[in-house]
C-alpha positions as CSV (number, residue, x, y, z in Angstrom):
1,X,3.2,3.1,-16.2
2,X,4.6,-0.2,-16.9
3,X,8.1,-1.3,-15.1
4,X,7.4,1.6,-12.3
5,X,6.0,2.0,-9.3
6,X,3.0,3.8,-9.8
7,X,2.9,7.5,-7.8
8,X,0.1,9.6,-6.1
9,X,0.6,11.7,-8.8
10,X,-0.5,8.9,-11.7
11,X,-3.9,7.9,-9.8
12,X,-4.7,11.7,-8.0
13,X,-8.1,14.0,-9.3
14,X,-6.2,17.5,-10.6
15,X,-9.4,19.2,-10.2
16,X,-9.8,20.5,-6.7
17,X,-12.7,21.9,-5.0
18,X,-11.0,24.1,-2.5
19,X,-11.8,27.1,0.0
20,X,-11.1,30.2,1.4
21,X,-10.1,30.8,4.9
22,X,-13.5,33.5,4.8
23,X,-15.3,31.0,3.5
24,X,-19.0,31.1,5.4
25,X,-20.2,28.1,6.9
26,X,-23.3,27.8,5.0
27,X,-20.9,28.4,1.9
28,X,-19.3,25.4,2.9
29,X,-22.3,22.9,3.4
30,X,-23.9,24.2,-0.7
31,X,-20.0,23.2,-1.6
32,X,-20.0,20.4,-0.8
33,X,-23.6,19.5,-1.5
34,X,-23.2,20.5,-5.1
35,X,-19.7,19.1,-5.7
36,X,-20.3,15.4,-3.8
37,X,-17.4,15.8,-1.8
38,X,-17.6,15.3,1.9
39,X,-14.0,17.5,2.8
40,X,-12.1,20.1,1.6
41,X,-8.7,22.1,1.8
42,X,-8.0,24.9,2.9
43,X,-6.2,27.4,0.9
44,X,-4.2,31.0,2.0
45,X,-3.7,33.5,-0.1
46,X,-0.6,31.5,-2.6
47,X,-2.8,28.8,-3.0
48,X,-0.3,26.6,-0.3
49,X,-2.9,24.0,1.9
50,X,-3.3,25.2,5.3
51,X,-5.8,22.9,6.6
52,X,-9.1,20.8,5.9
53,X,-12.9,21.4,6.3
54,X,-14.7,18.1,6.8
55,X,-18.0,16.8,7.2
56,X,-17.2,15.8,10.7
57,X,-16.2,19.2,11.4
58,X,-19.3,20.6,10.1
59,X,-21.7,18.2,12.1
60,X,-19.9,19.4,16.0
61,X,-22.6,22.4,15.6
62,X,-25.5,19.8,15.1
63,X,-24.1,17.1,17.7
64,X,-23.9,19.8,20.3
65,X,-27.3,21.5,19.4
66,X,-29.2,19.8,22.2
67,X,-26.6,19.1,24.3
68,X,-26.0,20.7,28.1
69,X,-22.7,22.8,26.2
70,X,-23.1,26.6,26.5
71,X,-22.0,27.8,23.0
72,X,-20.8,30.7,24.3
73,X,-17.9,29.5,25.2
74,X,-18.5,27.6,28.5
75,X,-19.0,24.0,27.1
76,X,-20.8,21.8,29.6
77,X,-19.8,18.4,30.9
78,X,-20.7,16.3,28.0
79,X,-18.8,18.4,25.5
80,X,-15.4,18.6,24.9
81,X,-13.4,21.9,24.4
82,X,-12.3,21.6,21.2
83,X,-15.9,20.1,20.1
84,X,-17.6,23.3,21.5
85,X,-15.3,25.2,19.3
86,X,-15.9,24.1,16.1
87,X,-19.9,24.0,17.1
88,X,-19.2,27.8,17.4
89,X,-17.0,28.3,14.3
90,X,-18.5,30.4,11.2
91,X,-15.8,30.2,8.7
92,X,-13.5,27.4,6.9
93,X,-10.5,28.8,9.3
94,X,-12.1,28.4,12.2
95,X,-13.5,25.5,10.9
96,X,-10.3,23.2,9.8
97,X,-7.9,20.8,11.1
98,X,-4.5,22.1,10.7
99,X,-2.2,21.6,9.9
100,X,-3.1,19.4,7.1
101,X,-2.0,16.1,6.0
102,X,-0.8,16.2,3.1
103,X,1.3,14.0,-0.1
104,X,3.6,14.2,-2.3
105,X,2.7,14.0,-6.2
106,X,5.6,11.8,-6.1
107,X,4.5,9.4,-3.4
108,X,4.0,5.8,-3.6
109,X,1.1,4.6,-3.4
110,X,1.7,2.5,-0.4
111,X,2.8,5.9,1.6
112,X,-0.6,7.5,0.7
113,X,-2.0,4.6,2.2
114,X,-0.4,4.4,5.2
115,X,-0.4,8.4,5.6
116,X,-4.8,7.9,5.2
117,X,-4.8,4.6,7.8
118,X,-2.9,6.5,9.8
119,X,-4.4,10.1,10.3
120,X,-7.7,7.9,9.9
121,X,-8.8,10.6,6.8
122,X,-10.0,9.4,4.0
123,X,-8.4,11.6,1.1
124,X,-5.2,13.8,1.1
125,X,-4.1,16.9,-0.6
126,X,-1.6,16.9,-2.9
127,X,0.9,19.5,-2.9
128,X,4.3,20.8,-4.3
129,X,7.6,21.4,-2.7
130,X,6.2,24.6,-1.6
131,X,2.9,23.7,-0.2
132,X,0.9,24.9,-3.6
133,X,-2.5,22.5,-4.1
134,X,-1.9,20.4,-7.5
135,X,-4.8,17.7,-6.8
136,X,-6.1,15.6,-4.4
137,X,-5.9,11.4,-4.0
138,X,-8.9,9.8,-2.1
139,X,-8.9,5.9,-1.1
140,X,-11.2,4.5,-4.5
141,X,-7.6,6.9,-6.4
142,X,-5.2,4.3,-4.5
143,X,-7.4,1.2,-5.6
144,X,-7.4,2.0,-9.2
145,X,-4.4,0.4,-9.5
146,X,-6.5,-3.2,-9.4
147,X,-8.3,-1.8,-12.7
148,X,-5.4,-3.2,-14.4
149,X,-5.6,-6.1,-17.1
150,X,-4.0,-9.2,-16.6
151,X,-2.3,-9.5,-19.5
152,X,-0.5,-6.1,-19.0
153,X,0.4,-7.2,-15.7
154,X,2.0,-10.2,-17.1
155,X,3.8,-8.9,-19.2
156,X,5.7,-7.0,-16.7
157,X,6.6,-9.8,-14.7
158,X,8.2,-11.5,-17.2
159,X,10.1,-8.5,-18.5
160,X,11.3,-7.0,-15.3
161,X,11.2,-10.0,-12.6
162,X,11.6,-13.3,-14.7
163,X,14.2,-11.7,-17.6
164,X,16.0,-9.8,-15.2
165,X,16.5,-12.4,-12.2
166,X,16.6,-15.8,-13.7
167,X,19.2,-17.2,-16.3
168,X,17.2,-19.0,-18.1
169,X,15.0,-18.4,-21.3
170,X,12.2,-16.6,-20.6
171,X,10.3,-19.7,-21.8
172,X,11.5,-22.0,-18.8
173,X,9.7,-19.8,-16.6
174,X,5.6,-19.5,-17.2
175,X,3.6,-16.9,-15.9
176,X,-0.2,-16.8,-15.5
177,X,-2.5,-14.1,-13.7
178,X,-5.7,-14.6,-13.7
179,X,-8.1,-11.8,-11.3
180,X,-4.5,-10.6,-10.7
181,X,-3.7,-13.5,-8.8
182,X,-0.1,-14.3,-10.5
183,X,1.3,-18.0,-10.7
184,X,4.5,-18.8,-11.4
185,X,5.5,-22.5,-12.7
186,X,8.5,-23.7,-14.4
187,X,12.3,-25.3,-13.4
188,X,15.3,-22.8,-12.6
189,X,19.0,-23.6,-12.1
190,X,18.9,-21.6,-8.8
191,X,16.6,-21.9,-6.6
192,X,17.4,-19.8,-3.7
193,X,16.5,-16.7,-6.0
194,X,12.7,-17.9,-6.1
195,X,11.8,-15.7,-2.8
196,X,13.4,-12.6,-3.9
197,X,11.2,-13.4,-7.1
198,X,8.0,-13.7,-5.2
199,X,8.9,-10.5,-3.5
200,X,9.3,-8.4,-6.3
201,X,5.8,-10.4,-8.4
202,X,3.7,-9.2,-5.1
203,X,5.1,-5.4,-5.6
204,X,4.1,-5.0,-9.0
205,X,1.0,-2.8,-9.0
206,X,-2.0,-5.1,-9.6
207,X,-0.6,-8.0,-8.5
208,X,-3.4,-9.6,-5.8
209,X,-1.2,-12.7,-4.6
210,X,1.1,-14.8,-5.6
211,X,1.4,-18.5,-6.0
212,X,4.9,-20.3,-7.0
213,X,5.2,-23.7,-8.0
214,X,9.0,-23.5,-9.0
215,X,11.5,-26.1,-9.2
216,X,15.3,-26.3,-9.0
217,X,17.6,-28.9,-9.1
218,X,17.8,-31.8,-5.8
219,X,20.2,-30.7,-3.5
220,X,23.0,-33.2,-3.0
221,X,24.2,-34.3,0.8
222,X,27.4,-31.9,2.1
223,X,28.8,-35.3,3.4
224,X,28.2,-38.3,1.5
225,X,28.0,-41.2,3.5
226,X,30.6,-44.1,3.5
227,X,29.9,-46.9,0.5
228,X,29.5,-50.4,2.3
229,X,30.8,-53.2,0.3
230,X,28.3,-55.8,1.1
231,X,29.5,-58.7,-1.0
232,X,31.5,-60.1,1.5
233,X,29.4,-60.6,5.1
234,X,30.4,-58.6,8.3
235,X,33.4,-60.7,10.4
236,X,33.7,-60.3,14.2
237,X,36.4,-58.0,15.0
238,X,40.0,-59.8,15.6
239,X,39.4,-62.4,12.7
240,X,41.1,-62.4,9.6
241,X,39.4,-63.1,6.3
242,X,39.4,-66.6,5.3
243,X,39.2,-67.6,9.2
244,X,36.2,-69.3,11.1
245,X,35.7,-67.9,14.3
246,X,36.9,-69.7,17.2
247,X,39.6,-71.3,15.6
């Protein structure tokens, strides 16, 4: 994916471990026992997400085991309603949080993040324009993107930030990344487009930080200041050159 933003759909798993709405509870803890996965979508009958079975979900029967809530439907002080309600639940649909927070395949990677941090989950279904399942993007998906080598990162930069924003041969300009830290050095003619050039270094996937040691010409005074001609020493005001003073 050089010279792009990478997408959810570059980084997401395509194969999906996904339930029924029937799906039994015990069904549901093997699932996920035998897969490693610790939630799961919901699917209806077009294979469109209509919500998600988690771990947390799962556990409200255990939590409220010993508790003073009456799982018959009269929870007790400690419990809350909703809590008592999943502790009853048998199947995924009575099971899941819905609706379901879902991506785009052809999300950035900064939106799935945001989306995760803040619904506080820590994977999202990935679905079509009509809701259909087509993978699934966790948090270690949206960090893959740090996998990448140095070198290929470099290369970007100086083909898409230092070739297409500074008029100067590409040479003028040297770029270094090293642990994806990038570090621009060098002298351009204009030095007022060295922050727009930072920006765009720290959005290319990879990049860790930036540092930018660039130089531009010195800036010269708007007003330059009046020339004293100091061969001839200061007379008092009201004299005329040639005079003494007083006389």
């Amino acid at each position: 994916m050089q010279g792009s933003q990478y997408t959810v759909g570059d980084v997401m798993t395509h194969t999906v471990v996904a339930l029924a709405g029937g799906a039994m509870f015990k069904e549901i803890v093997r699932t996920m026992e035998e897969w490693g996965v610790s939630a799961m979508p919901v699917l209806d009958g077009r294979g469109r997400v209509v919500g998600v079975v988690s771990e947390a979900d799962l556990l409200c029967k255990e939590e409220l085991r010993d508790s003073d809530a009456d799982l018959t439907g009269r929870p007790g002080a400690s419990a809350h309603p909703a809590e008592s309600a999943k502790a009853r639940a048998v199947t995924a649909e009575e099971l899941m949080n819905s609706p379901a927070v879902t991506v785009s395949p052809d999300a950035t990677l900064g939106r799935a993040a945001r989306l995760m941090a803040g619904h506080r989950v820590k994977r999202l279904p990935v679905v079509d324009d009509d809701g259909v399942l087509t993978g699934i993007v966790s948090r270690s998906d949206l960090l893959k993107v740090f996998l990448r080598g140095d070198d290929d990162i470099t290369e970007e930069i100086r083909r898409e930030v230092v070739g297409g924003r500074f008029p100067v041969p590409l040479e003028a300009v040297r770029v270094e990344v090293h642990e994806g830290v990038a570090t621009l050095t060098g002298h351009v003619p204009d030095t007022s487009l060295v922050p727009l050039a930072i920006r765009l270094v720290r959005s290319v996937e990879g990049v860790v930080d930036v540092r930018c040691a660039l130089t531009g010409p010195r800036r010269r005074p708007l007003l330059e200041p009046d020339l004293v001609d100091d061969t001839e020493p200061l007379r008092p005001m009201g004299t005329r050159p040639g005079t003494a003073p007083g006389r």
